[in-house]
N, C-alpha and C positions, 0 to 999 in steps of 0.2 A: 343139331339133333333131329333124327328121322321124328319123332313123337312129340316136337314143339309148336304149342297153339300161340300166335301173337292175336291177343285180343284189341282189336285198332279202335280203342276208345274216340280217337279222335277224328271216327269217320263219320257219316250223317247219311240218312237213307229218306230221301223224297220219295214221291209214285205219285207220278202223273197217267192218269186213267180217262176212261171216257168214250165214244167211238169214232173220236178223230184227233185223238193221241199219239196214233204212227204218223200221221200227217203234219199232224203240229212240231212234233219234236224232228221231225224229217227234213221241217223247213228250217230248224236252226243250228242243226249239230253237224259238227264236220265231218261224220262218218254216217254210215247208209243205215239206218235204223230194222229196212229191212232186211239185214244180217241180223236181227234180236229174233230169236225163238226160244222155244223152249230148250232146244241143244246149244244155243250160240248165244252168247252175247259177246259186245264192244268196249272198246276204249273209244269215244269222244271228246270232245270241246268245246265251247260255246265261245266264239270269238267276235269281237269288235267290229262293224259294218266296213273295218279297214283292215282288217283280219288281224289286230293283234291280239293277243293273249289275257284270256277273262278268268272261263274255269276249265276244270276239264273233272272226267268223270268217269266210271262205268255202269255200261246202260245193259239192265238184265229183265228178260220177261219176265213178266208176275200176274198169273191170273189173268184178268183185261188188259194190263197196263203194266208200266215199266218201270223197277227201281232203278234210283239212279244215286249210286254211290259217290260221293266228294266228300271233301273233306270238310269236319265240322268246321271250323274258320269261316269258310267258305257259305256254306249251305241257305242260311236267311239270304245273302245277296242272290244264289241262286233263284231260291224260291221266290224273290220279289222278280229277278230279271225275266222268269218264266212266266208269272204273273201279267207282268208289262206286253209280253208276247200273246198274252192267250185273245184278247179283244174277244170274238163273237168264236172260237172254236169253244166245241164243244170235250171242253177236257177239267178234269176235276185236280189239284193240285193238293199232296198234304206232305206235311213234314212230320214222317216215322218214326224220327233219330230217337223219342224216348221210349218204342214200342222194339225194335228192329236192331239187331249189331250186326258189324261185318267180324270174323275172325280170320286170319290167316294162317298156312299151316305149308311146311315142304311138298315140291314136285316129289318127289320120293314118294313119301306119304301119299300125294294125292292118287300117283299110280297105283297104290298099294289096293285102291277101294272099291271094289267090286261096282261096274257102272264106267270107270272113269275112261278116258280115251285120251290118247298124248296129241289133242290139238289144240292150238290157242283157243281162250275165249270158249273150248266146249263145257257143257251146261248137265247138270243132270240133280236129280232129286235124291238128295239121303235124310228120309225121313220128311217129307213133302218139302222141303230145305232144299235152295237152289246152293250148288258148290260149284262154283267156276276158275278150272285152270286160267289164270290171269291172261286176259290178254293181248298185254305190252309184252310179257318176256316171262318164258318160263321157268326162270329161274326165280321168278318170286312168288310161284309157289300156286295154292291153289287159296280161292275163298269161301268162306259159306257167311250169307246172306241169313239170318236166322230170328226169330224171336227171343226175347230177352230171356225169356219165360222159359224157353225150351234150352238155351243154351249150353249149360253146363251138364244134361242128360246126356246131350247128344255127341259131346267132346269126350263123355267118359266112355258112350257106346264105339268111339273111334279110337280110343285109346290115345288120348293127347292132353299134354299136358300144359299150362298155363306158361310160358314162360316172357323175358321182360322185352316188352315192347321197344326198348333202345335198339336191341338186336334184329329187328327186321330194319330199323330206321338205316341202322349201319349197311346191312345186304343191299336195301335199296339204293343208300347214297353211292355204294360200291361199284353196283351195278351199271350208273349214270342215271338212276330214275330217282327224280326229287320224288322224298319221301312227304314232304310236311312244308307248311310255311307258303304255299301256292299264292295269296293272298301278295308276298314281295317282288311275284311277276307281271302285274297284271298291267295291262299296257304298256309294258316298257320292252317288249317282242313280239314280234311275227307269232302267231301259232308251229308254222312251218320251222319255223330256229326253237324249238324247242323238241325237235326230232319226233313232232307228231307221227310224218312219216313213216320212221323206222319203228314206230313204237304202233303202228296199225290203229293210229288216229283219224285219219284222211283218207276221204275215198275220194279219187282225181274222177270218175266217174258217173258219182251221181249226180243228181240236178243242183239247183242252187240252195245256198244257204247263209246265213248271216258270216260276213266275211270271205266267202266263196272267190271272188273276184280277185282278188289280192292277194289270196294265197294261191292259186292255179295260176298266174303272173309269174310269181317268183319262180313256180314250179318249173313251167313251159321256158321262162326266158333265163334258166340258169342262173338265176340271181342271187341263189341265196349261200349267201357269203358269213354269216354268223353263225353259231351252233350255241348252244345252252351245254358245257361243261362243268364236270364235277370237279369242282378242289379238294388239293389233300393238302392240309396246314402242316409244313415241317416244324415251325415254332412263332409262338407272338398269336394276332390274332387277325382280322379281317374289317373294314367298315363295310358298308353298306352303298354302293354306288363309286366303291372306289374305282380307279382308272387302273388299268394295269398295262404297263409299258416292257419294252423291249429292244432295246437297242434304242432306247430313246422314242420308239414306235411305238404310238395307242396299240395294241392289237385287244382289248377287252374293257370290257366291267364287271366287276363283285354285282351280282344280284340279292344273291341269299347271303348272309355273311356268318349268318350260326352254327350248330354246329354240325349241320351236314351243308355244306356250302356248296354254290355253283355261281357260274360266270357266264356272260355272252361274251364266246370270242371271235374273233376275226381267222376263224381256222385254214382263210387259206392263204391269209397275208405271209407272205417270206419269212417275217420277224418271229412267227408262231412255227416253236418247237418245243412238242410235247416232252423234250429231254429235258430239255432248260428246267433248273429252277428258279422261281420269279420273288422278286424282293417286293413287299409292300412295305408303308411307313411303319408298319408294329411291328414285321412278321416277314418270314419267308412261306412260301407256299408251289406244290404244282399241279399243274392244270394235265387232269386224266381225262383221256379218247376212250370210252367205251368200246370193247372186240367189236359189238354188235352195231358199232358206227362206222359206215365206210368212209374215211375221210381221206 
C-alpha cells in the first residue's frame, strides 16, 4: 500500500554530539562519516578489532551531531561500546529512544514528497524532521527520524496511515536484509559476509577503523567465500546454529532461526544450489540469492 506507515517500535535512536564527533565515530565505523550531511546520510557498522560483526546502524546529521539508528535490542550495548571508545574525545553521548522514533513508509510514497530525490541515503527536512530514502536498498522505502510528540501530526499531514509492523519485517526478510534479531549475529561473521558491501556499508577507501584490517584482506585477497542468506521455511521449523549439508557437504549454518531467518553459507562451494531444497532435522527449507547480490 502506497499510503502505509510502519511505525519501527523496535528501533532506538542515540546522538553523539560534540566538536570531535565526526572524528570519533570516523575512527570506528566502517563507512566514511564524511558522507553524513545534511542531504546524505549512511548505512554503517561497528565491527570487532578482527572485523567481525558487532552492530550496524544508520548514521543521520542532526544539528551538531549524528543520530544513529539501531536496533532497540541492540542500543545499551551500543551506547556502552561507544562510551568505552570515547577516553579524552570531546563528544557527548545520549540515548534518545524515549524522546525520538523512526517510522517507515514506501519508495513510492517517498517520491511522491515535494523535496525528495531518487538517491540512496538522500536526506531532507519535512517539517524540521530528517526523511531518508534508506540507504541499503531502495526498496525499503524511505524513513523519518521524528519526535515522539510530533509524530502522528506529521503522518496525518503526509497522508499515511499506521499499518502492521510484521509487513515491513516480511519486505525486509524478502528482500535479503535482516530485519530484527541482529544481536544472533554478533561475532559469529565477518562484517564483509554480511553483504555490508552491497548494502553500501563499507568504504574500501577511507582511513582506518576498528576492524578495517581484516575486512580490506578479505576484500583485496578474494577471500570472501560466505554470504549471510535469507531462508524460506517450506515446512517444520529451524534451531539455531544448525549445520546445513548437501550432498553430505557442510556448505552453511542457521544463524537467525525465527521467523525471518537467515544463514552463512558457503555460496561458492559446488554443493551450494540455490534450487535445491535443503532438509533440516524438523523441517525442510531454502536458501534465497538476493537479485541485488552478485554471486
Amino acid at each position: 500500500m502506497k499510503n502505509s506507515v510502519y511505525i519501527l517500535k523496535d528501533r532506538a535512536i542515540l546522538y553523539v554530539s560534540g566538536e570531535d564527533s565526526q572524528n570519533f565515530l570516523q575512527n570506528l565505523i566502517s563507512n566514511d562519516i564524511n558522507k553524513v550531511t545534511d542531504n546524505s546520510s549512511c548505512f554503517a557498522s561497528l565491527l570487532t578489532p578482527q572485523g567481525k560483526f558487532l552492530y550496524e546502524f544508520i548514521v543521520v546529521k542532526h544539528k551538531s551531531g549524528f543520530f544513529i539508528d539501531c536496533e532497540k535490542s541492540q542500543s545499551e550495548e551500543i551506547f556502552k561500546q561507544l562510551h568505552l571508545y570515547k577516553i579524552r574525545s570531546k563528544v557527548e553521548i545520549l540515548n534518545l529512544s524515549n524522546e525520538f522514533v523512526v517510522a517507515s513508509f514506501g519508495y513510492e510514497k517517498y517520491l511522491s514528497i515535494n523535496g525528495s530525490k531518487d538517491i540512496l541515503g538522500f536526506t531532507f527536512k519535512f517539517r524540521e524532521d530528517p526523511i531518508i530514502l534508506d540507504p541499503r536498498n531502495k526498496d525499503l522505502g524511505a524513513r523519518l527520524i521524528i519526535n515522539l510528540e510530533k509524530l502522528y501530526l506529521s503522518l496525518k499531514k503526509l497522508e499515511l496511515k499506521d499499518d502492521k509492523i510484521e509487513n515491513y519485517y516480511m519486505q525486509s526478510h524478502k528482500l535479503g536484509i535482516v530485519p530484527k534479531n541482529l544481536d544472533k549475529l554478533k561475532n559469529k561473521l565477518f562484517g564483509i559476509e554480511c553483504n555490508f558491501e552491497e548494502l553500501n556499508g563499507i568504504d574500501f577507501k577511507k582511513g582506518c577503523y576498528v576492524g578495517q584490517e581484516n575486512t580490506a584482506r578479505i576484500k583485496l585477497k578474494n577471500k570472501l567465500s560466505k554470504r549471510l542468506l535469507p531462508i524460506e521455511i517450506i515446512e517444520g521449523k529451524l534451531l539455531e546454529d544448525e549445520i546445513i549439508y548437501n550432498n553430505d557437504v557442510e556448505i552453511g549454518k542457521v544463524l537467525i532461526n525465527e521467523e525471518y531467518p537467515f544463514a552463512l553459507i558457503k555460496y561458492l562451494n559446488e554443493n551450494f544450489d540455490k534450487n535445491c531444497t535443503f532438509k533440516s532435522e524438523n523441517g525442510s527449507f531454502k536458501i534465497l540469492v538476493p537479485e541485488w547480490l552478485k554471486v
